[in-house]
N, C-alpha and C positions, 0 to 999 in steps of 0.2 A: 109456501112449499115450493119446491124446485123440482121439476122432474126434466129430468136427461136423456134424451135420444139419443142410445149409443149406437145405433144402424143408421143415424144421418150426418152425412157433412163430414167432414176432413180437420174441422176444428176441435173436437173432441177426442182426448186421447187422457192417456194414464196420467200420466204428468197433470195433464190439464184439472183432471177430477183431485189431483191429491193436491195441489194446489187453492184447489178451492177448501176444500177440509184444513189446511194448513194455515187458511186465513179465515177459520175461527166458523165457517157456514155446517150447518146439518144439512143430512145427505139422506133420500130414500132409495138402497139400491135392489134392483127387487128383477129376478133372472128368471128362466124358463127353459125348460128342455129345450137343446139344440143353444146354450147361449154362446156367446162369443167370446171369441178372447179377449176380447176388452173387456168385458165382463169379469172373467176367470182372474184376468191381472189384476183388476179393482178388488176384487173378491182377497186375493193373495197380498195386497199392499196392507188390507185392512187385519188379516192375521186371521183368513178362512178359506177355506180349498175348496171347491166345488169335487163332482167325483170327476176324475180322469174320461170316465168313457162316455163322449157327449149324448150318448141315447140314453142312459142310465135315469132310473125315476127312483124316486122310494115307494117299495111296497111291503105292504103288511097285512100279511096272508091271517090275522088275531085281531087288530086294532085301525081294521079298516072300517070307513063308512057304509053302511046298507042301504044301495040303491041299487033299483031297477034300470040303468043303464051300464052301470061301470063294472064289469067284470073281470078285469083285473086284477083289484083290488087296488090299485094306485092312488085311489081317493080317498086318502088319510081322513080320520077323525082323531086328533091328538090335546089330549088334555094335561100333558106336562108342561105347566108354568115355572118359569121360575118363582120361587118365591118372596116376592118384593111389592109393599104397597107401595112406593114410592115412585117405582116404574110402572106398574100396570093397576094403580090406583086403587081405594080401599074396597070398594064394589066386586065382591069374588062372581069371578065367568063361570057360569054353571054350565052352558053349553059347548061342546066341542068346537075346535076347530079343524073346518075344511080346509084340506092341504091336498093341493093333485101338483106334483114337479118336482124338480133336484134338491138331493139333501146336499147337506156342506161338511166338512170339519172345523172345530176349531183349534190354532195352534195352542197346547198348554204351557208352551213359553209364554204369550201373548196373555199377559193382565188384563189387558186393554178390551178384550174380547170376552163378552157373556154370552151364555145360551139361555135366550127366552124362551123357546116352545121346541121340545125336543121329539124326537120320534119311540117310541114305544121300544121295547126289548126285545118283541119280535120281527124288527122293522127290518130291510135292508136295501140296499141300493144297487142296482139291475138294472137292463134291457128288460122290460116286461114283453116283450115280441118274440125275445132269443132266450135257448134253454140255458143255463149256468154253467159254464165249464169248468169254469173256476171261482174259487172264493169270494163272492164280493168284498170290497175293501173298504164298505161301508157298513157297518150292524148296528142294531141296537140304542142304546140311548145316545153313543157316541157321533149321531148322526143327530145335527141340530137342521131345524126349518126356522128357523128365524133365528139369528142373532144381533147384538145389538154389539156398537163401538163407542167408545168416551174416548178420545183421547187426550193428549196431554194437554191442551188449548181446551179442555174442553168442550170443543166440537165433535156431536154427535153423528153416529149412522147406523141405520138398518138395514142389514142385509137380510133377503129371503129369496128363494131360488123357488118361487111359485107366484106368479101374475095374476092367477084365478082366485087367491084368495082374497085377491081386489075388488075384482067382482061383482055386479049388483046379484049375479045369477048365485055365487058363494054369501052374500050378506045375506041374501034370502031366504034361503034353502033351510028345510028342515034337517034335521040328522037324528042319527039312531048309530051308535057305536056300537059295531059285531060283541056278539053278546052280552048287549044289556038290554033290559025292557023298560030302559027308558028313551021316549020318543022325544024332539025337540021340536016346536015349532020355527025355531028359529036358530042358527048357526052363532056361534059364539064370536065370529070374524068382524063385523063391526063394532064390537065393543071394543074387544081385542085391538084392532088398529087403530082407533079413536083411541082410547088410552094410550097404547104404546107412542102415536105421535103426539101429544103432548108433552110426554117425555123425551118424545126426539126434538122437538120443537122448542125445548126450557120454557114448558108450561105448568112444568111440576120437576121438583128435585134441584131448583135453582138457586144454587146461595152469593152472596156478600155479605163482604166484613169490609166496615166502615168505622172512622171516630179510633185507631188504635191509638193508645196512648199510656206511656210510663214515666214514673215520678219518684220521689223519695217519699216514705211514710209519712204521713201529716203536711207535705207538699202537695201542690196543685201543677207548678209549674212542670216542664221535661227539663231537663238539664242537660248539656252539652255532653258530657260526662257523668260515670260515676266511680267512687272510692271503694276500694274492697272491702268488704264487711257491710257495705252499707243496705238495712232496708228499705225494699221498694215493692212497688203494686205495678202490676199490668192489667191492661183492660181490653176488650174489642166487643164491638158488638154485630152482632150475625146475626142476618135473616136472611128469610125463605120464599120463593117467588110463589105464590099460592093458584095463579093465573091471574087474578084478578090485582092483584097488591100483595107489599110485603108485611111479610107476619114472622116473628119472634120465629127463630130457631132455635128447639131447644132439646138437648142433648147430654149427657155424660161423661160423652168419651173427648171433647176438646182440648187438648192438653199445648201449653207453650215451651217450649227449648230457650235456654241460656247456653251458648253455643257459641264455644271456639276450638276447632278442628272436632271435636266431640262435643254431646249434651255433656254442662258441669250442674245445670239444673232441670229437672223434667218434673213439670208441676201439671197438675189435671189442672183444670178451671173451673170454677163454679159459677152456677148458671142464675140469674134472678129471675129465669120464666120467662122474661122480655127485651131476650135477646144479648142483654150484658153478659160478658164470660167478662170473670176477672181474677187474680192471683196474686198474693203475696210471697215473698221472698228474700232472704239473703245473697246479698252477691256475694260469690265466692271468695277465696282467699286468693285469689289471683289475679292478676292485672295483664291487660294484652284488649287488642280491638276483640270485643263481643257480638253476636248476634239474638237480636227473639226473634222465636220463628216457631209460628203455626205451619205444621201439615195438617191438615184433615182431609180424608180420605174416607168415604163411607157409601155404600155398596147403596148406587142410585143418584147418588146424590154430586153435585160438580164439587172439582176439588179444591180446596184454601192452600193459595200457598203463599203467605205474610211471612216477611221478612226485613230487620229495622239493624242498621247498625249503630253499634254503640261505644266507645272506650273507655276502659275500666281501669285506672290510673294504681297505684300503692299511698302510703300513707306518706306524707311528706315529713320531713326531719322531726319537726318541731310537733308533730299528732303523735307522736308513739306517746305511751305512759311513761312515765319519768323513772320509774322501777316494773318492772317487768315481774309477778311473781315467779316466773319460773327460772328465773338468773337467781334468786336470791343465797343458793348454795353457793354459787359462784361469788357473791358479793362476800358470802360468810367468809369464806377462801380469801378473798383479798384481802379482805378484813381481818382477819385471823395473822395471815401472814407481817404484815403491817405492825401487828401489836408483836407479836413473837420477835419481829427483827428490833421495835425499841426497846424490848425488853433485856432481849441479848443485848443490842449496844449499850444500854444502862447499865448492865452488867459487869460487862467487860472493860468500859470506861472508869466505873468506881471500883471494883473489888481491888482487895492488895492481893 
């Protein structure tokens, strides 16, 4: 685990952090009322805003925590997960989590960008010290407290704009969300960040593919080439980082591309449970350099992106059929004509 002192030293800068994520490292970036602009621009490289007004907290005058110090209300209890075992593991969080500091946005251009624990519908983002004069420009669910980055390297980051929910004094803590009667011994926040780092850390949701490899039907070999029309099989096989070792990934939706300027084939794959995908197919009626190529792309999990070049040649002179049926009208035509022309010249050679 890394953590970044962005209030010490002169060595650390925007650059420096995206740098690091750009060469493949997971990142825990994790902010507090009054954060910094280095903060704010890490926050905004990754495709999430903090609010504009550096006092501003989230609070939630409905779906706050019940305690005898915080009057406020600023000490969230938020139970909106995203829904994914693969990120936040199969063990459903029965207890809240303690959230007291800045909420974020996320860009909804940005893919790259999830919201893991969002803020309630009655939430909003304020000065809790100063009265409202105007609108906040944060409400509702569209205020995330934790989000999470994948990006194209597959290098992960956490963003959250609250330090307390770090906490021994937040793992600890009981809770009790405004209007329920049910009491917690214990706060949902270590299970929560134990699972979610795992997931930042590719302790879960980790994949490879290994062994890809394409042939002609009833061939073993790859061949430098292949012939249009000709069948073939493709194969790869995938697994999943489980923490401890790799185990079979197994799946539905793997699909392979036969790809030149566009898919000319798009085949699912079929799974044997133990990690083989594999596919059979026709090559097209076309000739030109080809590509296979896996995307997979699936909510949690790191992305495949396999790609193999190939040339796909025409039939040489001497392979075509020696008659073609669909010439054969035309043969008749030739044919036809041919008898019709020695008929007439027999004709006209002998008659008186």
């Amino acid at each position: 685990m890394y953590f970044v002192f962005l209030g010490f030293g002169g060595s650390i800068d925007v650059a420096a952090i995206v740098n690091f994520v750009d060469s493949g490292h997971d990142l825990i970036v994790a902010a507090d009322v009054n954060a910094s602009d280095l903060i704010r621009e890490v926050g905004t490289e990754c495709g999430v805003d903090f609010d504009e007004d550096p006092s501003a907290m989230v609070i939630d005058h409905i779906g706050y925590a019940v305690s005898g110090t915080e009057g406020d209300h600023t000490l969230i209890a938020s139970d909106d997960f995203i829904k994914s075992d693969v990120i936040l593991g199969g063990k459903r969080i029965e207890a809240p989590i303690l959230f007291r500091g800045i909420g974020h946005s996320v860009s909804p251009a940005n893919s790259l960008v999830l919201k893991v624990l969002s803020a309630s519908p009655s939430a909003y983002s304020a000065n809790p010290k100063s009265k409202l004069s105007t609108p906040p420009s944060l409400t509702g669910s569209a205020i995330s407290l934790v989000s999470i980055v994948q990006a194209r390297n597959n290098a992960r980051l956490l963003i959250t704009g609250s330090l307390s929910m770090f906490s021994n004094r937040f793992f600890r803590s009981g809770v009790q969300k405004a209007g329920s009667q049910t009491k917690h011994e214990k706060s949902g926040n270590e299970q929560f960040l134990t699972e979610i780092s795992k997931w930042i850390f590719h302790e879960r949701g980790h994949l490879k593919a290994v062994n890809v490899k394409h042939h002609r039907v009833g061939e073993t070999d790859e061949p430098a080439l292949y012939r249009i029309n000709d069948e073939l099989e493709y194969s790869v096989e995938i697994y999943e980082w489980s923490g401890t070792s790799w185990e079979p990934y197994v799946a539905n939706d793997v699909q392979v591309q036969f790809y030149m300027m566009s898919p000319y084939v798009l085949k699912t794959l079929s799974s044997d449970k133990k990690g083989l995908y594999s596919a059979s197919f026709k090559v097209p009626d076309v000739y030109g350099v080809f590509q296979f190529k896996v995307e997979h792309q699936k909510l949690g999990y790191t992305s495949l992106s396999l790609s193999k070049q190939i040339p796909v040649r025409p039939y040489r002179h001497n392979e075509y059929e020696r008659f073609i049926p669909a010439a054969y009208p035309y043969y008749g035509a030739a044919f036809s004509m041919m008898a019709g022309f020695f008929i007439f010249s027999f004709v006209h050679l002998y008659s008186k």
